[in-house]
MILONU-94770 format. One line per 5 residues: number of its first residue (from 1); for each residue z, y, x of C-alpha. Coordinates in pm, whole numbers, plus 50000, padded with zeros to 5 digits. Each point is the difference from the previous one (the first is absolute). Example, Ala and Ser with C-alpha at 12.3 -4.5 7.8 and 13.67 -1.06 7.14 Angstrom:
// residues 2
1) 50780 49550 51230 | 49934 50344 50137;
// end
This chain:
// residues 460
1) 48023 47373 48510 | 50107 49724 50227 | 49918 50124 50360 | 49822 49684 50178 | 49880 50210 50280;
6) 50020 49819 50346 | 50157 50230 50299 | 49787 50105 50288 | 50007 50181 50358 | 49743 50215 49903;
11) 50087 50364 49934 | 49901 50212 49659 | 49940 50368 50187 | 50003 50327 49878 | 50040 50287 50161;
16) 50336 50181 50071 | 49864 50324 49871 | 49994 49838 49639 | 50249 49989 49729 | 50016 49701 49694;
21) 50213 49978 49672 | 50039 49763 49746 | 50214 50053 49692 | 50167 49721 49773 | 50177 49969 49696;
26) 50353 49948 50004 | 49960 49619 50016 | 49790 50019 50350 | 49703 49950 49839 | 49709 50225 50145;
31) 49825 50312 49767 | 49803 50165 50281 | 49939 49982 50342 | 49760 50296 50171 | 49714 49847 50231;
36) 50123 49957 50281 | 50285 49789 49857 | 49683 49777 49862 | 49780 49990 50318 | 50271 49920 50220;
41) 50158 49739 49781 | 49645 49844 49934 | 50085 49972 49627 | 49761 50145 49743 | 50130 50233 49751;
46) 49965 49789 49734 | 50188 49704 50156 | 50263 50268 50146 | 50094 50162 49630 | 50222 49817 49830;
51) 50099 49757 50333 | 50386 49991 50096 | 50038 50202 50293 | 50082 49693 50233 | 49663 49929 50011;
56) 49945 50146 50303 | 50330 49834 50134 | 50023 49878 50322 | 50200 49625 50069 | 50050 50144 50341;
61) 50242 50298 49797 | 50407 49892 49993 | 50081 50002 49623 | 50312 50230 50084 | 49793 50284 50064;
66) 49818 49971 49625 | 50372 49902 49830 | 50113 50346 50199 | 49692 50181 49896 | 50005 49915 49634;
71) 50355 50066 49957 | 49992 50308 50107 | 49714 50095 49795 | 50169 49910 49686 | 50322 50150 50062;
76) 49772 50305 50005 | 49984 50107 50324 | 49680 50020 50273 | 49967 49790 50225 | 49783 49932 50380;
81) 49906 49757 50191 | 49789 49772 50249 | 49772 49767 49824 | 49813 49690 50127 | 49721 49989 49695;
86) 49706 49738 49966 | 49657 50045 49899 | 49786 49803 49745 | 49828 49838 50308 | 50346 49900 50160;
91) 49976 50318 50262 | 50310 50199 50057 | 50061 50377 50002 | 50339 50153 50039 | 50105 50316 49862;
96) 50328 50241 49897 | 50026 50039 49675 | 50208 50226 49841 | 50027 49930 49632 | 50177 50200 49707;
101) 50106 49965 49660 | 49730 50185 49762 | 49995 49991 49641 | 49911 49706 49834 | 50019 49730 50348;
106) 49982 50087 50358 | 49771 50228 50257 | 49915 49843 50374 | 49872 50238 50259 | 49868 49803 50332;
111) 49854 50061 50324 | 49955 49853 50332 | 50300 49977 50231 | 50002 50096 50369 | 50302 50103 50117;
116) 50300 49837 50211 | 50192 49913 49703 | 49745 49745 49893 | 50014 49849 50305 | 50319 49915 49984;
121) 50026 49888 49649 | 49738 49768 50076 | 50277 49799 50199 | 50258 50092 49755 | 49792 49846 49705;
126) 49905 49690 50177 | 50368 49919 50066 | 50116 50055 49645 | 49658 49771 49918 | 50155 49729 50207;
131) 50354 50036 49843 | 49879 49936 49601 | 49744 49743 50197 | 50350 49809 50071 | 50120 50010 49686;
136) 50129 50266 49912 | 50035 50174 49643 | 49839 50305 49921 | 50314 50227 49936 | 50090 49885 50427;
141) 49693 50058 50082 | 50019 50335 49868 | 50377 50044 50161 | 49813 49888 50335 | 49731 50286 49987;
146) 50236 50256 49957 | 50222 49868 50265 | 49745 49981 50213 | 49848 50384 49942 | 50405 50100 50025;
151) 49977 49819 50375 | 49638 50182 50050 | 50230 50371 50004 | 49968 50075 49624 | 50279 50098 49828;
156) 49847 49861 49625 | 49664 49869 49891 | 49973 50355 49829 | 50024 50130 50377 | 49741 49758 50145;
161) 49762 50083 49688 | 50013 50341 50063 | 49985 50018 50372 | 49690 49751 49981 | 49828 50200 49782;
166) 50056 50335 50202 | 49898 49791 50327 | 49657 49888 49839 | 49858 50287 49848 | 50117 50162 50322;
171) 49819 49715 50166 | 49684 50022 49733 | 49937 50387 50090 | 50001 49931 50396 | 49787 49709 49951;
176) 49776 50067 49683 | 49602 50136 50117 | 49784 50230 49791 | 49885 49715 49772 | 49969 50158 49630;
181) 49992 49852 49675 | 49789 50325 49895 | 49696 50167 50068 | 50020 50311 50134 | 50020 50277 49713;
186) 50125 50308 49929 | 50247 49835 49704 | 50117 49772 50259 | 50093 50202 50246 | 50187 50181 49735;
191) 50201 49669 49908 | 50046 49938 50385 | 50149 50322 50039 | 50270 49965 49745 | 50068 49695 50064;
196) 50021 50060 50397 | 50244 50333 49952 | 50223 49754 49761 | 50022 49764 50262 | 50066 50271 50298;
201) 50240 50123 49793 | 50168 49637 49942 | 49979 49943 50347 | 50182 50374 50110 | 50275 49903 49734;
206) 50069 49659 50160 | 50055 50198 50312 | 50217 50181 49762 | 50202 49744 49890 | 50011 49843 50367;
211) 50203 50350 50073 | 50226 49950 49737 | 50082 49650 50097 | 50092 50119 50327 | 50187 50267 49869;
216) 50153 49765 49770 | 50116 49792 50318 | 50144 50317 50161 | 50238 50041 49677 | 50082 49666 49983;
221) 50085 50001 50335 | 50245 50316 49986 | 50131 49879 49669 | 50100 49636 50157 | 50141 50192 50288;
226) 50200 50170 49761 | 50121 49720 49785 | 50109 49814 50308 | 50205 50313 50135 | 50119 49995 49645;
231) 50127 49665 49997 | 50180 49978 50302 | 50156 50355 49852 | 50188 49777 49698 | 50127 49813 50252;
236) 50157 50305 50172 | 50130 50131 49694 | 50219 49702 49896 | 50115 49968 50363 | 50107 50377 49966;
241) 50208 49932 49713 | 50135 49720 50120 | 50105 50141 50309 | 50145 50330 49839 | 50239 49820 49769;
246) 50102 49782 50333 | 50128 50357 50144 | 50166 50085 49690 | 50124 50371 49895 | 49893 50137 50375;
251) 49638 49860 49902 | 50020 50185 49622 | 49751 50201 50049 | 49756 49751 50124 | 50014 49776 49699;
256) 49873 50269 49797 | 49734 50021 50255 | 49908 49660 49987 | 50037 50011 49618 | 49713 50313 49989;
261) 49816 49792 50252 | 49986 49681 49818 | 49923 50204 49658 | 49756 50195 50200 | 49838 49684 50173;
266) 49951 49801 49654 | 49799 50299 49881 | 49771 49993 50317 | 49964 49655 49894 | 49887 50064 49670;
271) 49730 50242 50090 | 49876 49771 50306 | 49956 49677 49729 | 49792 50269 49784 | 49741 50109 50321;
276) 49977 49598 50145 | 49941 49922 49587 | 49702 50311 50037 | 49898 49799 50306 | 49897 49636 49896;
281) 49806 50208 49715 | 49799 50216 50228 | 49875 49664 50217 | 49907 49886 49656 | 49809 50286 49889;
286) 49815 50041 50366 | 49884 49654 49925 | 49866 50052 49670 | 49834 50311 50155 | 49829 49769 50243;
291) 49908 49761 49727 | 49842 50239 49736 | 49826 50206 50323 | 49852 49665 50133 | 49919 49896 49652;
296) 49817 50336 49882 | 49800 49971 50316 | 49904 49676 49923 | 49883 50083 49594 | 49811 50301 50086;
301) 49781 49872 50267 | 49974 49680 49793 | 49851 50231 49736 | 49797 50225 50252 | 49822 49703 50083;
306) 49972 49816 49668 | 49845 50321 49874 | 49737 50039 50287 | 49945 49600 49940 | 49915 50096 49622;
311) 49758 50309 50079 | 49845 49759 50295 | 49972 49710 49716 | 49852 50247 49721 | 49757 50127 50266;
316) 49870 49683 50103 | 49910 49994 49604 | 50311 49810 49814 | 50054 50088 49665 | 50409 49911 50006;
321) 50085 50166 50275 | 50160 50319 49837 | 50125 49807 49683 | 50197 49760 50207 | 50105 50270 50216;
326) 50129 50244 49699 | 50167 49631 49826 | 50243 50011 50359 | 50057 50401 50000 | 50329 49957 49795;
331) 50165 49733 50241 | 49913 50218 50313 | 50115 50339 49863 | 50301 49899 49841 | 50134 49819 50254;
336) 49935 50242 50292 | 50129 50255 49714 | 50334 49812 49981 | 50074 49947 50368 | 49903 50365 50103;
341) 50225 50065 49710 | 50311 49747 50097 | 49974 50142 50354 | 50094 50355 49871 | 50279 49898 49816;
346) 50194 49759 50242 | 49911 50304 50307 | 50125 50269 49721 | 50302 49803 49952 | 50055 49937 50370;
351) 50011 50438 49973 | 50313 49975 49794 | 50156 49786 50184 | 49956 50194 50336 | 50167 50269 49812;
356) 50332 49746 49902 | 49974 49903 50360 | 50000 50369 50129 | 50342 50069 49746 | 50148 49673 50101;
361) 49932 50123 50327 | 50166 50340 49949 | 50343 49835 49864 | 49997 49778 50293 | 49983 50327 50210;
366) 50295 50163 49802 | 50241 49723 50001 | 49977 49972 50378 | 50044 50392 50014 | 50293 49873 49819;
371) 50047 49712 50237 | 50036 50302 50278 | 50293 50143 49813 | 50202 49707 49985 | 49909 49927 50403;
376) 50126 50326 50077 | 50315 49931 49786 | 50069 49698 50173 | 49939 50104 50314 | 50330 50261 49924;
381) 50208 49746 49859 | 49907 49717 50236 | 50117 50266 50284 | 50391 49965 49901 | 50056 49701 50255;
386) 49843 49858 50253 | 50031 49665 49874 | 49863 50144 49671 | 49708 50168 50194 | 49931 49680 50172;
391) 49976 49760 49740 | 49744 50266 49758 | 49790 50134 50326 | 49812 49715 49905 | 49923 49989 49613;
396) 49898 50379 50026 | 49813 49953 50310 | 49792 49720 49758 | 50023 50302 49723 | 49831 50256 50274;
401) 49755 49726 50020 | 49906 49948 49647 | 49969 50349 49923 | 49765 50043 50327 | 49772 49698 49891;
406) 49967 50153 49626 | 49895 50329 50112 | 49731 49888 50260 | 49877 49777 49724 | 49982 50253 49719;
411) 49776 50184 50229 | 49780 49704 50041 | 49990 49932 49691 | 49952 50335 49814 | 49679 50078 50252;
416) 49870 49595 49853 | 50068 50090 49614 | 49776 50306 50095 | 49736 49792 50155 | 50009 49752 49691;
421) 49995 50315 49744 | 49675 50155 50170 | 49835 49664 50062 | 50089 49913 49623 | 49863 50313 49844;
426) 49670 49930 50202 | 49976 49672 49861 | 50025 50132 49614 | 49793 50277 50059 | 49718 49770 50160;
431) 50028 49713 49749 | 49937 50207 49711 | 49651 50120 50176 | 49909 49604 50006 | 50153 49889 49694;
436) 49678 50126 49837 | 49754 49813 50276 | 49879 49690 49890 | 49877 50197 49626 | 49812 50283 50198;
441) 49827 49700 50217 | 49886 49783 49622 | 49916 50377 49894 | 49793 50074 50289 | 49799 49650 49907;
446) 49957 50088 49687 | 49663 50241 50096 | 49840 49656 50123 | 50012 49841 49657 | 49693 50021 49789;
451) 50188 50005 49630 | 50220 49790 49977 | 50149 49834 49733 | 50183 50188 49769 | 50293 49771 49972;
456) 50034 49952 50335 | 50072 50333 50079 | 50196 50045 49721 | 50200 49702 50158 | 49989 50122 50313;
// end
């Protein structure tokens, strides 16, 4: 459907207490959309099913930001972000929408921005709307976006994406009012109270994750310090050698000094390169923590209030309420099923690692022990001249050093694995009390159907 629709100043409301979806099939075309996807968009249903999702597309929108979002979803991955849509009367109405690959085409969760984030991308979007306004091709206009969330302080768009959402439904508690979907009923108030403790619980393992990423920073921290009082150690190894075979027989001794040292030092080496490789992996998985976290929150109060929407709907005396309901069950649990799920595994594996970082850890701690040995041996031999003494005071005063900075940071770092260990376990052990939470809430909906049918809840 060719979208002929005229833009306007006028504003589509809804409230920020509400939640929409739409899904599609893989090709963008649209295969439901709950009602307040329809009432805000001013489409009816029948006109909406079956439409290509830019339908609702605004011109004011930089084409970057749908090339980004599109590619992403096919590659397979989710995906968020700030969207400009238009109404069927011209009307705007912006939104974050976080959308994810389902089975057969796509799921998009909205709901109303408010937080400082949009603000700025406002600005951000109209400048990368000016730059494809000049002529600019899509793939630079997409360069330019990123660029220009890199310049905003975000490290990726995964980053900004992640943050955002955190920020808004952060923003959407503080701000949201006691406007329900629902009346009030005892079967309600048993879906709200699932759904509530899931989120509480989301929100207390964000916290979580928050105190591993500053843990994470202490480590990475200590383990840089390290590496740099490593490096300028190689340095003082191949001086040592040099400078031993410079005093000849008289400095004997002292190249097999620097020999152990330079064997010893290339070990340390090895071990540091394993813990800095453990590093870049843990920022990785605290991100992906983050992203499933924000993105769980988001599914099950996007099906807390679709299912309050359907009981409200089959109340006020419609006959499809349930049915179309039950037809989206699948989507909803399997997806909140598979991220609860995901999030497990990548925190279970960050366990095994902290346990390769605590061993690399403990040879690190050994070969300095080592390191101590040959200090003390070359503080004998470097004693048999004064010439001798004076030209090695140095290289095992930078030895002293080294072996002072590991042992500080071992500490440091051996109270932060800890930290990460507990905080980890906390996370498993909560997520598999949620994993089950968006089944218990269609479950719990299930007493306000009046027979359905059967192959519906055979489907479902």
């Amino acid at each position: 459907m060719k979208n002929k629709v005229l833009p306007t100043n006028s504003e589509s409301p809804f409230h920020i207490d509400e939640f929409f979806f739409s899904t599609t099939n893989p090709k963008g075309i649209i295969t439901y959309g709950n009602d307040v996807f329809l009432r805000v968009s001013g489409y009816p249903k029948e006109q909406t099913i079956g439409a290509p999702h830019n339908i609702i597309r605004h011109p004011d929108m930089p084409r970057s930001v749908f090339k980004l979002f599109w590619d992403t979803l096919k590659a397979d991955h989710p995906i968020g972000a700030y969207v400009k849509n238009m109404a069927a009367d011209g009307s705007y109405y912006w939104v974050f929408a976080f959308a994810f690959p389902i089975e057969n085409g796509y799921l998009s969760i909205r709901f109303k921005p408010s937080s400082e984030i949009f603000l700025a991308v406002k600005q951000i979007y109209a400048e990368v709307f000016e730059y494809e306004k000049n002529g600019h091709d899509i793939e630079s206009g997409k360069a330019f976006l990123l660029e220009k969330i890199k310049s905003a302080g975000f490290s990726n768009y995964e980053d900004f994406m992640v943050k955002a959402a955190i920020n808004e439904l952060t923003a959407r508690s503080a701000n949201a009012g006691s406007k329900s979907t629902s009346s009030s009923n005892a079967k309600n108030s048993d879906i709200t109270n699932v759904s509530t403790k899931a989120v509480d619980s989301l929100n207390e393992l964000l916290t979580r994750v928050s105190e591993i990423q500053h843990s994470s920073e202490v480590l990475v921290k200590n383990i840089n310090f390290v590496n740099d009082g490593f490096f300028k150690l190689k340095f003082v190894a191949l001086n040592m050698a040099i400078s031993s075979a410079r005093f000849g027989t008289l400095a004997q001794g002292l190249g097999v000094v620097a020999k152990e040292f330079r064997n010893n030092s290339a070990k340390i080496g090895d071990s540091i390169n394993g813990i800095l490789g453990f590093t870049e992996t843990l920022t990785s998985v605290i991100q992906q923590c983050n992203l499933k976290m924000a993105s769980l929150n988001i599914q099950i109060q996007m099906v807390d209030f679709f299912v309050k929407e359907s009981i409200q709907k089959s109340a006020g005396g419609a006959d499809d309420a349930f049915a179309e309901m039950n037809l989206n069950r699948d989507g909803f649990s399997s997806l909140f099923k598979t991220y609860a799920t995901t999030l497990i595994h990548e925190v279970s594996g960050m366990r095994k690692q902290l346990a390769t970082l605590s061993s690399q850890m403990m040879e690190v701690q050994k070969l300095v022990i080592s390191l101590q040995v040959i200090r003390q041996i070359g503080n004998v031999e470097s004693a048999r001249t004064s010439e001798i003494r004076e030209t090695f005071v140095h290289y095992l005063e930078e030895m002293n050093k080294f072996i002072d900075l590991v042992k500080n940071a071992y500490v440091e770092i051996r109270r932060e694995n800890v930290n990460l260990e507990d905080r980890s376990k906390s996370i498993i052990s909560s997520m598999n009390h949620i994993a089950g939470g968006v089944d218990k809430i269609f479950d719990l909906s299930s007493a306000n159907q009046e027979s359905p049918p059967t192959e519906l809840l055979n489907a479902a």
